[in-house]
N, C-alpha and C positions, 0 to 999 in steps of 0.2 A: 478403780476408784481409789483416791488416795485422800479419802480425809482425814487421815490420820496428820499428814503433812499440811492441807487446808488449814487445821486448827491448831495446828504448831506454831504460839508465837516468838518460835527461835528458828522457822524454818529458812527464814532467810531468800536468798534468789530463787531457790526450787520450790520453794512453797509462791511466792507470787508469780512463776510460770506455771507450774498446776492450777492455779486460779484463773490466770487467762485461758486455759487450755480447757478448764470445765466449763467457763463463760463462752466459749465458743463453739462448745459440744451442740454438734446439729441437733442431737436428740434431747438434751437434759438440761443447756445450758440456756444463757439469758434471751430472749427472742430479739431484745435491740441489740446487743452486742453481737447476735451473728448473722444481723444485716450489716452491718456495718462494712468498709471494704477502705482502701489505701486514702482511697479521693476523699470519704467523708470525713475520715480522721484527723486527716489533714490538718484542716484549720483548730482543731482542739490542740495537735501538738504544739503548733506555731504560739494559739492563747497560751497553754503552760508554761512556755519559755518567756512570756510577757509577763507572767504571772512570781517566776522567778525571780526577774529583774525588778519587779515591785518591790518582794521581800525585802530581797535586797539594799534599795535604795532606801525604805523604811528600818531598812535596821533591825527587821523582827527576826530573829533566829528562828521563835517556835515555828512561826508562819515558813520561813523560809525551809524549815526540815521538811515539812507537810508538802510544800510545791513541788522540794526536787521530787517527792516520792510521786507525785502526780503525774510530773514529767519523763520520770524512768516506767511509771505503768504505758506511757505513750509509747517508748521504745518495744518494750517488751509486747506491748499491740498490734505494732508493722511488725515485729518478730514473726509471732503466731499465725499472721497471716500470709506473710512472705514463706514461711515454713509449709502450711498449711497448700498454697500452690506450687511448693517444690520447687524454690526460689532457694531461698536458704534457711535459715533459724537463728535463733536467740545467741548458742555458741556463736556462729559463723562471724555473728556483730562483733563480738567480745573480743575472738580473736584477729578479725580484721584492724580494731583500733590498736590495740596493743601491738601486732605487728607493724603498723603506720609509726605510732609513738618509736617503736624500737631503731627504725630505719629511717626515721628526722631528726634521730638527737643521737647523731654516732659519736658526740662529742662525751655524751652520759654513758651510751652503753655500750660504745665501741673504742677503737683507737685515737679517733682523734681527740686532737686539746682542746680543753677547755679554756683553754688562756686566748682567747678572743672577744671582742668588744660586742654587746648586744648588736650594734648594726651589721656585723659580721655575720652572726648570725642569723639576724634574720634574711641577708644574702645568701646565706648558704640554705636557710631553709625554705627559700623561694627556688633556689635551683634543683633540691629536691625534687621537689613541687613542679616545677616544669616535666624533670624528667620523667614524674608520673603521666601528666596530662601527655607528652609524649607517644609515652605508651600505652594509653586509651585514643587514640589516636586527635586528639584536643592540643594542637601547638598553638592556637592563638593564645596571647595573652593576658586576655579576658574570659579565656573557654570556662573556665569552674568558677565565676564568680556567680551565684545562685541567681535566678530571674525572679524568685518568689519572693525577695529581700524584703520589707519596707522600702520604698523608692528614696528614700532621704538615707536610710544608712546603704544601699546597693552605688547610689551615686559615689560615696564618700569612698566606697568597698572598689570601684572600677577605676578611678583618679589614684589611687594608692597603689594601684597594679600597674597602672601607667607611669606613672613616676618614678616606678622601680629601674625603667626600663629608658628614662629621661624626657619621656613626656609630662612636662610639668613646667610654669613659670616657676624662674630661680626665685626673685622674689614678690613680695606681699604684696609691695606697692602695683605688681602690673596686675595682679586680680581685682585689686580693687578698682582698677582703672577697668577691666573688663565687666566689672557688676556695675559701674556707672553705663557703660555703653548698653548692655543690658536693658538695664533699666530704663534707658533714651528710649531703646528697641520696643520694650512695651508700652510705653509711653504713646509710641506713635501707633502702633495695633491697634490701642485699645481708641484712638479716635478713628482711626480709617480702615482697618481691618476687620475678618469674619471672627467669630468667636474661636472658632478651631487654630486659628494664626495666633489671636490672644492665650488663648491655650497653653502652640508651642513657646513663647515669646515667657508666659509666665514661668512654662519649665526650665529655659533657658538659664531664667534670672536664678531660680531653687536651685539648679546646677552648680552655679559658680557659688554661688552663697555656702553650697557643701565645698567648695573647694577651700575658700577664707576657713572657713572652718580646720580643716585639716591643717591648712598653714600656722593655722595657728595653736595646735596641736589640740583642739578640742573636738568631744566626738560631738557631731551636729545631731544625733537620736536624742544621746543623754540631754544636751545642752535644750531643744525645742523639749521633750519631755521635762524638763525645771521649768521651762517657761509656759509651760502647760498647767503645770500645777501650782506653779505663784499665780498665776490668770483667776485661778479656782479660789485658790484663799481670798483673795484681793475682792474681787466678783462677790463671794459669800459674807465678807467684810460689810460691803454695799449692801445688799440682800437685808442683813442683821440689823444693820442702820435705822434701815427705809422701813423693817419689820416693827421693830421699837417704836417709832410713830405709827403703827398701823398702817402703813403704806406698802405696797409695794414698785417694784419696780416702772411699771407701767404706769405708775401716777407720781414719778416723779418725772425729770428731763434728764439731757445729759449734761448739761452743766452740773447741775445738783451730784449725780451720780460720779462725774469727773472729780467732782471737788472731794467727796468721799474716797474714790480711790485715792487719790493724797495722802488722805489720811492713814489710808492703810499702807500706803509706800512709809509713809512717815513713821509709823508703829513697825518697820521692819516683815510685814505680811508678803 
């Protein structure tokens, strides 16, 4: 037992893997944390790293120190367990990234120059990167784009791998001309096709729309997440409105409600 190290608040990384490692203790530790296994974690990790880029986008530092911390106890949880069935452990992470860092930036810690233009690099750091997938036996050049992505940032993430390699319209004008046809495409689904055809037809159209996106060098996550949360002020705008007369929304129309949002576009919400 090492509580000595537990209650050390200078213990640093050894003291928050003694913590996992007593939260996992089949005999003494927590009863939910040593059910827990890779699968159900899962989705907690994925929430924390949403949970980051919240911070972030608000601007809260204190908030933001607190997430990473939440998100590095996620790491340090597939540790334990990875460890725990003789996979690997906590070191093994630590020093597999750092040996990745060292051996994709020979420009930093090797002989090569640095006197190259970011696009060069990021060429050369995609060659890297092949020759690892390479060597995991993965040559297509989509093999390590994640399956679990968000489906709006994985789209934007598979187009970008493509393009590296010259699959990609040169320019703007012929995507937009392809989210028009698109859009004809659903169009016509949605009066004479199965719902499953409307379906692919809608993915189709979300597809290329991540494409403009990238052409026009914005990330389409970040960009619908702003447009998600001006929807929310705007919407609450209305909400506040419709409250102040003792109404709610239900008893007004959408005209009424339209005309409000106005208002709130008009006040900069």
């Amino acid at each position: 037992m090492r509580d000595d190290l537990i209650h050390d608040p200078e213990g640093g990384m050894p003291r928050l893997l003694e913590i996992m490692r007593r939260l996992r203790d089949p005999e003494t530790g927590c009863p939910w944390d040593i059910e827990q296994n890779f699968e159900t974690i899962a989705p907690y990790t994925i929430e924390e790293a949403y949970e980051v880029a919240d911070a972030i986008e608000r601007g809260d530092m204190a908030d933001l120190k607190g997430e990473l911390g939440d998100l590095l106890l996620q790491v340090v949880y597939h540790g334990a367990m990875a460890e725990e069935a003789g996979h690997f452990g906590f070191a093994a992470i630590v020093q597999g990234v750092a040996d990745k860092m060292v051996a994709r930036h020979p420009h930093v810690f090797g002989d090569e120059s640095r006197d190259k233009s970011a696009e060069q690099q990021t060429r050369d750091w995609e060659a890297v990167k092949a020759a690892e997938r390479a060597g995991r036996a993965q040559s297509g050049v989509l093999a390590d784009v994640a399956r679990n992505l968000p489906a709006l940032m994985r789209a934007e993430k598979l187009q970008k791998r493509a393009a590296r390699v010259g699959f990609d319209w040169p320019e703007i004008r012929e995507v937009l001309d392809k989210i028009a046809e698109e859009a004809r495409e659903l169009t016509e689904a949605r009066d004479r096709l199965p719902q499953e055809k409307i379906a692919e037809e809608m993915g189709d159209l979300l597809f290329v729309m991540a494409n403009l996106a990238r052409h026009l060098k914005v990330d389409p996550e970040v960009a619908l997440r702003g447009a998600n949360a001006k929807f929310v002020r705007r919407f609450a705008f209305i909400e506040a409105a419709l409250g102040a007369q003792g109404r709610g929304c239900e008893e007004s129309d959408l005209d009424e409600m339209d005309a409000l949002w106005g208002q709130a576009k008009a006040q900069g919400l």
